[in-house]
One Martini backbone bead per residue (centre of mass of N, CA, C, O) as a GRO file, in nm:
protein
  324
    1UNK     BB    1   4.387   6.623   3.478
    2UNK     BB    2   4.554   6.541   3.792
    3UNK     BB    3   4.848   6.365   3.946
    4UNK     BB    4   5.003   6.234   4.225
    5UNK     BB    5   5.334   6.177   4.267
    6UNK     BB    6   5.522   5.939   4.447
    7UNK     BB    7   5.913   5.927   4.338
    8UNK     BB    8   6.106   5.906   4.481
    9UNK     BB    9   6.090   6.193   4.680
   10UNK     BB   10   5.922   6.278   4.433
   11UNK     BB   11   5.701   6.530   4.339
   12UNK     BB   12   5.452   6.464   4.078
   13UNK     BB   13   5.307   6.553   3.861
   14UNK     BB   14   5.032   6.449   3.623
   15UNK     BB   15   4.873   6.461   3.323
   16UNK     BB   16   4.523   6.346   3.257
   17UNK     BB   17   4.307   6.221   3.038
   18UNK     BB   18   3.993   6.246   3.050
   19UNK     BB   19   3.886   6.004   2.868
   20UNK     BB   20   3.974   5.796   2.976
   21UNK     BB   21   3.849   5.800   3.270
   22UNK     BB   22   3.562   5.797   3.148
   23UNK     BB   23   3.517   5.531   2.998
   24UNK     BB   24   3.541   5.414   3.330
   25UNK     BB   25   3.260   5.593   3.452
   26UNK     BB   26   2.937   5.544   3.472
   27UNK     BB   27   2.862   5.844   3.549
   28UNK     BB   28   2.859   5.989   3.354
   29UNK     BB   29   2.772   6.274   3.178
   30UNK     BB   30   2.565   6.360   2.864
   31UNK     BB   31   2.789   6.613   2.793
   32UNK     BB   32   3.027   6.418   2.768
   33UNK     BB   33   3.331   6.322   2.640
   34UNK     BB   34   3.405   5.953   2.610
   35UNK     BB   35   3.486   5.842   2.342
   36UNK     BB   36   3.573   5.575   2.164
   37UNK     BB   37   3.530   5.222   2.197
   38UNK     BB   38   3.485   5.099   1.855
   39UNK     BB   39   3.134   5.131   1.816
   40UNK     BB   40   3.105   5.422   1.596
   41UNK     BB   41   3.066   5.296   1.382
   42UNK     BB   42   2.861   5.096   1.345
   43UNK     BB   43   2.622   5.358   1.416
   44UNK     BB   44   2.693   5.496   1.177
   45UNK     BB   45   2.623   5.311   0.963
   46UNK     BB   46   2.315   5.272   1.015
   47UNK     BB   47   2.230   5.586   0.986
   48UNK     BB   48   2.335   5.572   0.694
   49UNK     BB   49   2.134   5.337   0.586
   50UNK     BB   50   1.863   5.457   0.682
   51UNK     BB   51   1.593   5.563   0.661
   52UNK     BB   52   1.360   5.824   0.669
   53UNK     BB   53   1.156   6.000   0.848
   54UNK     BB   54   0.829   6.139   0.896
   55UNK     BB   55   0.938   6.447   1.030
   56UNK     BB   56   0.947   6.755   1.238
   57UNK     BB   57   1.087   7.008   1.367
   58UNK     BB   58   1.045   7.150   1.682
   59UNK     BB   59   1.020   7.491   1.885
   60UNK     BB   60   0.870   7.556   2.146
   61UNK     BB   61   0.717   7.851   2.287
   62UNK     BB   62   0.680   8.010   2.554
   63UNK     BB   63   0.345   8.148   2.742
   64UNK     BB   64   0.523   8.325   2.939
   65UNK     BB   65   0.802   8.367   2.940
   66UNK     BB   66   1.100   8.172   3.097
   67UNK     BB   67   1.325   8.014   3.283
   68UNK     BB   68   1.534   7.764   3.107
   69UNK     BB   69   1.727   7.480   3.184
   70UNK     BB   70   1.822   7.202   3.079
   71UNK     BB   71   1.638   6.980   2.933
   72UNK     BB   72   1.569   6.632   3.013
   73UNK     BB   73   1.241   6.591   3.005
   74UNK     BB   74   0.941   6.510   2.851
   75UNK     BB   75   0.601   6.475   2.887
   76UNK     BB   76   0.243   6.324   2.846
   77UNK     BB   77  -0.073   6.377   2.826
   78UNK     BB   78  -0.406   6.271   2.698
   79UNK     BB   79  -0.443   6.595   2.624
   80UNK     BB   80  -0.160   6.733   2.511
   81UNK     BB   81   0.036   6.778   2.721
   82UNK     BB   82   0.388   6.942   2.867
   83UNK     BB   83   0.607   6.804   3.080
   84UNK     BB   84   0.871   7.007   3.212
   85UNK     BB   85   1.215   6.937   3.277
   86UNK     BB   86   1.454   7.115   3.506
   87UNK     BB   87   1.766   7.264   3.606
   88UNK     BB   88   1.653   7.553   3.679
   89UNK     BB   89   1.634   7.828   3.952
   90UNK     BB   90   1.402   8.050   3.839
   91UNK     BB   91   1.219   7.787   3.774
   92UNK     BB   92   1.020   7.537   3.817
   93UNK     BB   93   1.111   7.225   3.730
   94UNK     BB   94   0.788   7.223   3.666
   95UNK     BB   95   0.636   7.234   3.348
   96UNK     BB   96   0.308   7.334   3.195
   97UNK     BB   97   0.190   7.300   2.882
   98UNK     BB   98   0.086   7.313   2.592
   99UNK     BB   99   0.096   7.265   2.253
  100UNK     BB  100   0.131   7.590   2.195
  101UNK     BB  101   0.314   7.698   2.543
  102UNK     BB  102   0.117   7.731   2.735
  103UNK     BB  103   0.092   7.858   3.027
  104UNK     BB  104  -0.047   7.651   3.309
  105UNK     BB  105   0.198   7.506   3.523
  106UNK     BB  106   0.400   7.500   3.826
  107UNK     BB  107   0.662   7.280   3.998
  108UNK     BB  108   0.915   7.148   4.237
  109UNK     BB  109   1.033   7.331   4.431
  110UNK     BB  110   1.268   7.198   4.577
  111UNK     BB  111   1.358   6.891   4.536
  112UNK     BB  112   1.615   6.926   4.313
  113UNK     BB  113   1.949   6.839   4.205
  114UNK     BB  114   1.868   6.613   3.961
  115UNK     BB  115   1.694   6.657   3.709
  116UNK     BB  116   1.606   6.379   3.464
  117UNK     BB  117   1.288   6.222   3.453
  118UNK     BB  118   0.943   6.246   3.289
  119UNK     BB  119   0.636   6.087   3.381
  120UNK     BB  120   0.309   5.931   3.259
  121UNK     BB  121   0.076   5.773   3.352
  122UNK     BB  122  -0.262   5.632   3.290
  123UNK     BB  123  -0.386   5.841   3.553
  124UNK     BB  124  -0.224   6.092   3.540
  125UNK     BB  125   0.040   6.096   3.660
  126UNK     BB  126   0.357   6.250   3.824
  127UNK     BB  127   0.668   6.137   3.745
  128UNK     BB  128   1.014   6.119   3.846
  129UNK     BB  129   1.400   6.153   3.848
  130UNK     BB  130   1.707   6.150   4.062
  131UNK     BB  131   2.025   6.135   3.991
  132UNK     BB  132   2.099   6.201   4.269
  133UNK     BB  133   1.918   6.131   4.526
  134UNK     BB  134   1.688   5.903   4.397
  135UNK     BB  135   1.441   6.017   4.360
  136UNK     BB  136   1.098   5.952   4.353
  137UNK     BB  137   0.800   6.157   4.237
  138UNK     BB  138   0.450   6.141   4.289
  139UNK     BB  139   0.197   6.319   4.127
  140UNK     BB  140  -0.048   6.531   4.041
  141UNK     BB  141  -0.140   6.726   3.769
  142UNK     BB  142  -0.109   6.954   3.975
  143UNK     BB  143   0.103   6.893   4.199
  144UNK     BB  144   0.093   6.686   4.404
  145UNK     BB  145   0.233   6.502   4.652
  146UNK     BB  146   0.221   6.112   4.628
  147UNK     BB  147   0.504   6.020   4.656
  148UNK     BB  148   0.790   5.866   4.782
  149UNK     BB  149   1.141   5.690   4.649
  150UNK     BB  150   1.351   5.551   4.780
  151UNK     BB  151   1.638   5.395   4.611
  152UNK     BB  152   1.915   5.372   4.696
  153UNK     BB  153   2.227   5.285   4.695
  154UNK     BB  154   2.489   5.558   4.748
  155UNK     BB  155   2.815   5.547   4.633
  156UNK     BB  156   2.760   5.821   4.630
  157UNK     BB  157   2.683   6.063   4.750
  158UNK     BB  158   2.607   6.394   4.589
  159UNK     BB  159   2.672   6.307   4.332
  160UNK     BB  160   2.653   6.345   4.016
  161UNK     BB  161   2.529   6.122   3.902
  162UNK     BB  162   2.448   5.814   4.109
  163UNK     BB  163   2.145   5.727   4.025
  164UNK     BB  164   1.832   5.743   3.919
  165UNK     BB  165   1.690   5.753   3.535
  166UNK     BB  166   1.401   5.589   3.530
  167UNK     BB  167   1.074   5.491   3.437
  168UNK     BB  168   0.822   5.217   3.475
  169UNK     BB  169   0.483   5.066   3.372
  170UNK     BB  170   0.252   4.855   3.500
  171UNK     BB  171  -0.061   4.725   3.480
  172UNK     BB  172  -0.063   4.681   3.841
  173UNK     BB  173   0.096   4.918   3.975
  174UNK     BB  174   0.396   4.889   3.890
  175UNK     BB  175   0.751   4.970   3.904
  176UNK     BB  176   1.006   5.041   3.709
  177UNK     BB  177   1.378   5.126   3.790
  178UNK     BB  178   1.673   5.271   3.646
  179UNK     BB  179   1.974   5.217   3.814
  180UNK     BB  180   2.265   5.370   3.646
  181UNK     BB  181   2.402   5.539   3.837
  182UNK     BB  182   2.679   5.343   3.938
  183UNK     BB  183   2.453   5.164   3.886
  184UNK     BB  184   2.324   4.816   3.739
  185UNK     BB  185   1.968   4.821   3.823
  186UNK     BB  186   1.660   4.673   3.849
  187UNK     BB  187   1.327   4.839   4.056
  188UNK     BB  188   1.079   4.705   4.210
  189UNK     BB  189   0.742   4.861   4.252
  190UNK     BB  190   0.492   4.900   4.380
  191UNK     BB  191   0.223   5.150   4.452
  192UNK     BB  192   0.340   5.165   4.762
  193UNK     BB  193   0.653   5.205   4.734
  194UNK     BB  194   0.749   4.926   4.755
  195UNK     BB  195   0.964   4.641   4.761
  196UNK     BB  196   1.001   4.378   4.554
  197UNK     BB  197   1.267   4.415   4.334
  198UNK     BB  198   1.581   4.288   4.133
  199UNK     BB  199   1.808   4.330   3.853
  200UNK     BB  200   2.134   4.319   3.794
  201UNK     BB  201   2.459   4.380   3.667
  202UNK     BB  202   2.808   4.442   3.595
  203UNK     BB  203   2.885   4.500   3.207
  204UNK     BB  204   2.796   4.283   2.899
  205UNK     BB  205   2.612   4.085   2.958
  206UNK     BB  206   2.329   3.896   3.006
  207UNK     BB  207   2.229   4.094   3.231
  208UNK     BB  208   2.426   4.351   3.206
  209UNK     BB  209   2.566   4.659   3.275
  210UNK     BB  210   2.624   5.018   3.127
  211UNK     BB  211   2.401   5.221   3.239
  212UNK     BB  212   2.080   5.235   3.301
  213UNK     BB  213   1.903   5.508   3.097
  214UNK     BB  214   1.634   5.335   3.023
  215UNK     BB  215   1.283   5.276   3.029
  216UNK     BB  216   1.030   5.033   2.906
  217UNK     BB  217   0.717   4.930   2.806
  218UNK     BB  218   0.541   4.675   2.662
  219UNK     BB  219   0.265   4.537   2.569
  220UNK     BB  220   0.363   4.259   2.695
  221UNK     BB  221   0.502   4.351   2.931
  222UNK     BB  222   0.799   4.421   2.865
  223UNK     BB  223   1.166   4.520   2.954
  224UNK     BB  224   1.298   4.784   2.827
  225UNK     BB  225   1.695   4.856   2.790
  226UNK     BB  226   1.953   5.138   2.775
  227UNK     BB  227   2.266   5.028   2.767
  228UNK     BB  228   2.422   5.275   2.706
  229UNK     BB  229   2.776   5.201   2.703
  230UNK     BB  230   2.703   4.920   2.540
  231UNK     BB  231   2.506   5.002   2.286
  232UNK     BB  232   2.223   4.887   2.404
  233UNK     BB  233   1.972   4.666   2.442
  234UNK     BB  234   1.723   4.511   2.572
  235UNK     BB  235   1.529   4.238   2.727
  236UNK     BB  236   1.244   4.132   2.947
  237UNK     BB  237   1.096   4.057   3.208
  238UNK     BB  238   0.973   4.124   3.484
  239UNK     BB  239   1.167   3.924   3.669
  240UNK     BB  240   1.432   3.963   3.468
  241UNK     BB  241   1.439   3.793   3.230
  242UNK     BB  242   1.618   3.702   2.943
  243UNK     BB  243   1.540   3.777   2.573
  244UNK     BB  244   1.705   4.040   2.464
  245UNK     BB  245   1.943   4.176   2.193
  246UNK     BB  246   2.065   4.514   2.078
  247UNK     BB  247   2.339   4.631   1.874
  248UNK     BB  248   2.458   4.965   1.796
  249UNK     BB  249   2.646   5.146   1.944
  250UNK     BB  250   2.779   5.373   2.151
  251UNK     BB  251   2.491   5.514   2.237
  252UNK     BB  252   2.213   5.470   2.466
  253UNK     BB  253   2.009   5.697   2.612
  254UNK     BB  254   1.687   5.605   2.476
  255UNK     BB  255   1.328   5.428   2.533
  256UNK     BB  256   1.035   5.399   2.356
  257UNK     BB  257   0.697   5.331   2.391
  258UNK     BB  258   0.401   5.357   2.215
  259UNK     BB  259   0.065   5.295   2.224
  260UNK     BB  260   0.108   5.134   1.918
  261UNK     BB  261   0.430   5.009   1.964
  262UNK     BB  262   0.634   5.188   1.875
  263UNK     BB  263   1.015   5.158   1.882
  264UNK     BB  264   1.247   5.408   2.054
  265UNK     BB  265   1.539   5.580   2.024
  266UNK     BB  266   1.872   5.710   2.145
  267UNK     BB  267   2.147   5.821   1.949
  268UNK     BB  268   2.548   5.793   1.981
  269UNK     BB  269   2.816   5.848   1.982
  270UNK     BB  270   3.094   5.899   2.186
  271UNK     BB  271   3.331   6.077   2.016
  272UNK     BB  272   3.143   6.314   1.983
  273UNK     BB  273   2.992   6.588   2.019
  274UNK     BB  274   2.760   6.639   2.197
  275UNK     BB  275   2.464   6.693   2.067
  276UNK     BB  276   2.552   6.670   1.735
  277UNK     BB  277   2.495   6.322   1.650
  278UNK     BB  278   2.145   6.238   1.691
  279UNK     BB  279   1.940   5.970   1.652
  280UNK     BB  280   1.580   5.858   1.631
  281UNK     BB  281   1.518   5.506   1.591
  282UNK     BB  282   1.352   5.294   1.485
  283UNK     BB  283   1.201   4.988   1.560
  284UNK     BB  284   1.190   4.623   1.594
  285UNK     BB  285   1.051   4.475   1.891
  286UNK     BB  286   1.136   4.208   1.836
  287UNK     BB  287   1.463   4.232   1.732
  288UNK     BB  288   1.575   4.563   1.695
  289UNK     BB  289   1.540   4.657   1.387
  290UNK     BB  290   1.566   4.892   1.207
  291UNK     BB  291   1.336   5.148   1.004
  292UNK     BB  292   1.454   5.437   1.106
  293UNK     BB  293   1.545   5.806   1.098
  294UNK     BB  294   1.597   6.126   1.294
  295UNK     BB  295   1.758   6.377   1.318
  296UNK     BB  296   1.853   6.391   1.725
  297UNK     BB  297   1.859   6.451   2.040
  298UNK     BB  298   1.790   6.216   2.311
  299UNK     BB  299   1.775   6.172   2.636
  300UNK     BB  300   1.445   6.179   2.631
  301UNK     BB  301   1.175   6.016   2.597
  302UNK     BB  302   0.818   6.075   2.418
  303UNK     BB  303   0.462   5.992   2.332
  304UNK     BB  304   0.213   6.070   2.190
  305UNK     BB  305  -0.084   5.995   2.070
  306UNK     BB  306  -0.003   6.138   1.782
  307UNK     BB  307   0.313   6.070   1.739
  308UNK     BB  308   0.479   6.283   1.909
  309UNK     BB  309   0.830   6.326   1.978
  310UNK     BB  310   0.985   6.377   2.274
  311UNK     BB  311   1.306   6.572   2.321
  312UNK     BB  312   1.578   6.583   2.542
  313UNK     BB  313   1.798   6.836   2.507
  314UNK     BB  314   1.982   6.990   2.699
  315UNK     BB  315   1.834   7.290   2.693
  316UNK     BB  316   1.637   7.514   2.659
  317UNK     BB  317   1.468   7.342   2.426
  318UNK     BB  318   1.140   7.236   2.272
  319UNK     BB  319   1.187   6.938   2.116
  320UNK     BB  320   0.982   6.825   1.852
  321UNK     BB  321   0.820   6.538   1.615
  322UNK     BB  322   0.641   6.545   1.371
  323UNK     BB  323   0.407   6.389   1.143
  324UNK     BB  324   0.396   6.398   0.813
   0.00000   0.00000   0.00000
């Protein structure tokens, strides 16, 4: 990156080095190298130590081939189906195959500037999140679309990744969305797209974000979010209260809770090649506490009812965790 100077009267080049710059930039993309701040070992150290989980990754092919591009996040309903989302312009953004690859059906052509994460509720509805225009869209499983929600307040319109990142249910049929990209805030809406609150500010003390790119709900009904460039979780109440966190260094991409309980996260190092050593996590919900590791990349999770991990890969592959 290039910066003019001028100093006496003289226009001088000078060429900024990009990750200085990335380090301080909350907006960075998922796919950029944004250098060490200091907490690459702390997670490398964890996943060192971590055993093993019996995962087995699998590559799941789409029959009749689409194309597909930067997959950033797949959902699954209780039927076993997988709803990929896609960043890509020759086939519609929402893709939907059967466990076996076969193409169902597809939807959400023209919707997304920047397709984010896709997530089924309870009721099987399907919800989207534009981390650029911030818009949260949520569909029937056939691709209906039923509601609309501006996330608003971006710092940067159309700026790539400066909206909204994640969303997450709760058992009234309200919504909490992670507002992670240039803000660092949680926002509760009720199930007519109403907003209820609001809550997080920049930083890295408790409740406080450096990009909360990820949220799930807990069977307890706890907030629990991916503090990305913090490298921790966090938990809260519904009402936006600190119950706790657990620092793991690096990036925290993504986390989901299993509907046995079971809470998984995605890291990677901040200084690797992006998507070339991130790893899998169980943890301890109570505490936050390692259980175990599978290597793989997630943009973002979600399992399905059998224990399968979906994990956005954010490349053309559709890639799947199965239970050994």
């Amino acid at each position: 990156m290039m910066k003019l100077i001028i100093k006496n009267h003289l226009l001088l080049l000078v060429f900024l080095p990009f990750i200085a710059i990335a380090q301080d930039n909350p907006a960075v993309a998922d796919d950029v190298v944004v250098g060490d701040d200091g907490s690459d070992n702390k997670l490398r150290e964890i996943v060192l130590t971590a055993p093993e989980l019996a995962y087995e990754l699998i590559e799941v092919a789409i029959n009749p081939p689409l194309t597909i591009e930067t997959i950033s996040s797949i959902a699954v309903d209780q039927a076993g189906n997988y709803y990929v989302i896609h960043r890509g312009d020759e086939t519609d953004s929402i893709v939907v195959i059967d466990n076996a690859g076969q193409v169902l059906r597809t939807f959400g052509n023209g919707l997304f500037s920047r397709a984010h994460t896709i997530r089924v509720d309870g009721m099987g509805n399907v919800w989207t999140v534009d981390s650029t225009s911030s818009m949260v869209y949520k569909f029937s499983a056939e691709g209906a679309l039923l509601l609309e929600i501006s996330v608003g307040n971006l710092p940067e319109p159309f700026e790539d990744s400066c909206g909204a990142s994640d969303i997450a249910f709760a058992d009234n049929g309200h919504v909490f969305i992670s507002d992670g990209y240039c803000n660092a805030r949680i926002v509760e809406y009720d199930a007519a797209g109403q907003k209820q609150n609001e809550w997080g500010s920049p930083g890295n003390g408790p409740g406080e974000f450096n990009l909360p790119h990820a949220i799930s709900m807990s069977p307890e009904g706890n907030v629990y979010v991916a503090d990305r460039e913090n490298g921790r979780i966090q938990w809260f109440t519904q009402n936006g209260d600190y119950l706790g966190e657990r620092h793991f260094g690096g990036r925290i991409l993504s986390i989901i809770f299993s509907s046995s309980g079971n809470l998984f996260i995605g890291a990677e190092p901040k200084g690797a090649t992006p998507m070339q050593e991130g790893n899998i996590l169980q943890l301890n919900p109570q505490n936050g506490e390692v259980i175990g590791k599978t290597p793989g990349f997630a943009h973002a999770l979600e399992i399905s009812e059998s224990d399968i991990i979906l994990g956005g890969s954010l490349t053309e592959k559709i890639t799947i965790y199965i239970p050994n």
